[in-house]
Residue, then its C-alpha position, 0 to 999 in steps of 0.5 A: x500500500x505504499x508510502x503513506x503506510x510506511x511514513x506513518x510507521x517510521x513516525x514520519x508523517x506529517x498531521x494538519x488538524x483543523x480545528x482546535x477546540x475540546x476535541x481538535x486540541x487533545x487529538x493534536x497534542x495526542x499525535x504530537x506525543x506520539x511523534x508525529x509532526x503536528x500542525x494545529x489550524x484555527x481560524x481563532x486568533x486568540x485560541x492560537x495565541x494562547x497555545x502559543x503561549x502554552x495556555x489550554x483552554x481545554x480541561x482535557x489538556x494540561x499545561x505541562x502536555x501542551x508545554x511538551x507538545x510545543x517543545x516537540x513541534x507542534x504548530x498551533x497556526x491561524x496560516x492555511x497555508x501551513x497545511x500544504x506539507x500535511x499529507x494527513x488532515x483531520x477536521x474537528x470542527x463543530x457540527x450541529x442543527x439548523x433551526x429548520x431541523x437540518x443537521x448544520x455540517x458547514x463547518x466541515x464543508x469549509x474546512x475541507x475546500x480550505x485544507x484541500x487547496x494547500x495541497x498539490x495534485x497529484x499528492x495523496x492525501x488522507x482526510x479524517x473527519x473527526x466531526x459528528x456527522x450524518x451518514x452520508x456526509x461523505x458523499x453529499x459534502x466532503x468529497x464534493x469539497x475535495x474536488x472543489x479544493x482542487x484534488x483528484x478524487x482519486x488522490x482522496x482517502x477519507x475516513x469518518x474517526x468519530x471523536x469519543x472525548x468525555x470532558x471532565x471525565x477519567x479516560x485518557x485518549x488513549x484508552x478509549x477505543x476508535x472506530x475506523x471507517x472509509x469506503x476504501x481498503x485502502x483507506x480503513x488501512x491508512x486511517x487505522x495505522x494512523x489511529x494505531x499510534x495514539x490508542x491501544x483498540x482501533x475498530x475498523x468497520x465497513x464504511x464511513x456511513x458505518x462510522x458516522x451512525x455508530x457515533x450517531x446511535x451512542x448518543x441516541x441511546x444516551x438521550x433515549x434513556x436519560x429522557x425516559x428517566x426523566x418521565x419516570x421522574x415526573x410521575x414516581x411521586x404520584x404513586x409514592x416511589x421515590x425514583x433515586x431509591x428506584x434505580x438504586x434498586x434496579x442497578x443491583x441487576x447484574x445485567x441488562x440493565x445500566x443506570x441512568x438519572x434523571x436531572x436538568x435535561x442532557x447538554x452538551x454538542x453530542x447528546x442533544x444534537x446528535x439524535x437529530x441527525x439521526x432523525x433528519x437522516x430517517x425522513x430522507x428515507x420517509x421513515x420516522x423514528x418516533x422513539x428518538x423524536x419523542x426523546x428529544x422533545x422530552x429532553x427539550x421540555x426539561x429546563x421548563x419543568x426544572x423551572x416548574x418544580x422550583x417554583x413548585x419548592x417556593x410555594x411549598x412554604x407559601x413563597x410567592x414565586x413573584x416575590x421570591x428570590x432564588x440562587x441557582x447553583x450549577x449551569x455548565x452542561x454537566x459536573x466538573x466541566x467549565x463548557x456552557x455549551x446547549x447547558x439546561x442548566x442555563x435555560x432553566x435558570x433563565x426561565x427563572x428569571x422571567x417568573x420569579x422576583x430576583x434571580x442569581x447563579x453561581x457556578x464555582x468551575x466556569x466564568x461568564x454564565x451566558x445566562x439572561x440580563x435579568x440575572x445576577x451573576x456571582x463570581x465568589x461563593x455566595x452567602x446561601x442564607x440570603x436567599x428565599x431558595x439555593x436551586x442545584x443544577x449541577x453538583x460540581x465536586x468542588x461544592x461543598x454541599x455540606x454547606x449549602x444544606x446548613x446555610x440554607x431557608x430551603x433547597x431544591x436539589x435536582x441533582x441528588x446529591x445533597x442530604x435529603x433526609x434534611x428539612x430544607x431540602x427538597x427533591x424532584x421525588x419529595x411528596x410534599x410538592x404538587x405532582x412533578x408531572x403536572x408542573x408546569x409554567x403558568x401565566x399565573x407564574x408572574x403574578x403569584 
């Protein structure tokens, strides 16, 4: 198979990624470790400046990791021209969903044309799509933008690498395993070399459709299950089940069954982006996939019921929602991340603020909330004790949960982390409050 093979496994390959945010930056610094040449592309002055400086952004990157790439070669650049020597590229820009419903794939159709041009003809090339996408990318987008960048269609590998990161969490890249597909022997080969110098389990399979809907059914089941358990919540308490004692219950069935809890809603760019494009993708083929739409519209509805079952803890000791002024705590898209992005933390905060009389948030790991003006953003831990009710969105480590419960009037606690077994703190499942499944925002929320 040739040259390309044999560069990549004498470590003499030269790698452009483009793109380098939560997912780019990791990847980069991870082929860097593995002595590859790296060339790091971003249209983001400042992330490039930053990098230069030896400055991460990304939790997942260290100081000292991006320190020793740099020293190594790694080329953070906002010059395309710097991937013309790169017969490897891999794209890492963000997808997501057009407010019509269509999967928004015009970040890796840009990126694509704007690396191919740097290449020469005749040169082959491999083409990693990093990005989540649709099955079907490849031929309706990417290998369009190859031929319009300026090369051959045959001088083309493309491989769909879908990226498997889980931000704050303990997995090291390297021990996650990575699933390989291209419509080519050839490609799959290249791509799984590749791949092979940075984790310890590379999965090859058939095709890129084969890759891009592996990655697409992860989160769909994700969202599947994180949504069912979210409806589960909004009825336990009409028949007297507290629903954290219930799955408490369930996990200890050795098999067929993995846990799930319900909470704010699922956030994040995988979880309630990616189902879409999967249902997007059915309807091209008149199909409907009724599950993971109703999935979605359920996990579209949770910050509204968070709100509702906040309000729901006020009046719960004759607290006017109005009048009432509320600290939320938490608004990063899950624990222990400083990522805000699709966060129903943040949306049910906002809610909030339309209904009720002043709301502020905290959040201990990010800055710069993006949450609405109405609310009143603290930087240092605030005193919980002056508020009608502390609302915990997201349980970062960091909280002292300890603290709140002593501090506080009341609590709502959406997360289950704190003692429940306290007066003053209420839960989702707590039979006091009116059904969960019949709260929702009123026109009577702004008055009463």
């Amino acid at each position: 198979m040739g040259s390309m093979l044999d560069a990549i496994d004498a470590g003499d390959a030269s790698l452009g990624v483009v793109g380098l945010g939560y997912v780019g930056l990791p990847l980069s610094v991870a082929f860097q470790q593995a002595g590859l040449d790296v060339v790091g592309y971003d249209v983001d002055a400042e992330r490039v400046d930053a990098l230069r400086e030896g400055e991460s952004y990304v939790e997942d990157v260290s100081g000292d990791a991006l320190d020793a790439a740099l020293a190594n070669g790694f080329t953070p650049t906002t010059d395309a021209d710097a991937l013309g020597d790169c017969a490897v590229l891999a794209f890492a820009v963000p997808t997501g969903v057009n407010p019509d419903g269509t999967p928004d794939v015009s970040a890796v159709e840009a990126a694509v044309e704007t690396a191919t041009a740097q290449r020469a003809p005749g040169e082959e090339t491999l083409f990693v799509v990093a990005s989540t996408v649709y099955p079907g990318t490849v031929g309706d987008v990417v290998r369009p933008a190859i031929e319009r960048g300026g090369l051959d269609s045959d001088d083309a590998l493309v491989a769909v690498v879908p990226e498997r990161l889980n931000p704050g969490s303990a997995f090291e890249l390297s021990d996650i395993p990575v699933v390989v597909g291209s419509d080519t022997e050839r490609g799959v080969a290249v791509a799984s070399a590749l791949f092979d110098e940075v984790a310890k389990t590379v999965h090859p399979v058939s095709s890129t459709q084969v890759a891009a809907a592996s990655k697409l059914l992860e989160n769909t089941y994700r969202l599947v299950n994180i949504s069912l358990v979210n409806e589960l919540a909004a009825v336990a308490d009409d028949f007297d089940v507290d629903i954290w004692e219930a799955i408490e219950a369930a996990s200890t069935k050795p098999f067929g069954f993995q846990a799930f809890y319900p909470g704010v809603g699922a956030g994040g760019h995988c979880i309630p982006v990616d189902p879409k494009f999967l249902s997007w993708r059915a309807r091209q083929e008149d199909d409907r996939l009724a599950m993971v739409e109703t999935a979605a519209e359920v996990n579209d509805r949770m910050p509204s019921r968070v709100a509702a079952r906040t309000r729901d803890a006020l009046r719960a000791d004759d607290i006017a929602p109005n009048e009432a002024s509320v600290l939320v705590v938490g608004l990063t898209y899950k624990p222990n991340v400083t990522d805000y992005r699709n966060s129903p933390a943040v949306a049910a905060c906002n809610r909030l603020a339309d209904t009720c009389g002043t709301v502020a948030a905290y959040d201990p790991v990010a800055a710069d909330a993006p949450v609405d003006d109405g609310v009143d953003v603290l930087t240092t831990r605030p005193a919980y004790g002056d508020y009608d009710l502390v609302a915990v969105f997201v349980a970062h480590d960091v909280l002292d949960t300890d603290a709140i419960v002593a501090e506080s009037s009341r609590v709502f606690d959406s997360t289950n982390s704190l003692d429940a077994s306290a007066k003053t703190v209420l839960t989702f499942a707590d039979g006091t409050l009116p059904s969960y499944r019949r709260s929702a925002p009123t026109a009577s929320d702004k008055t009463s």
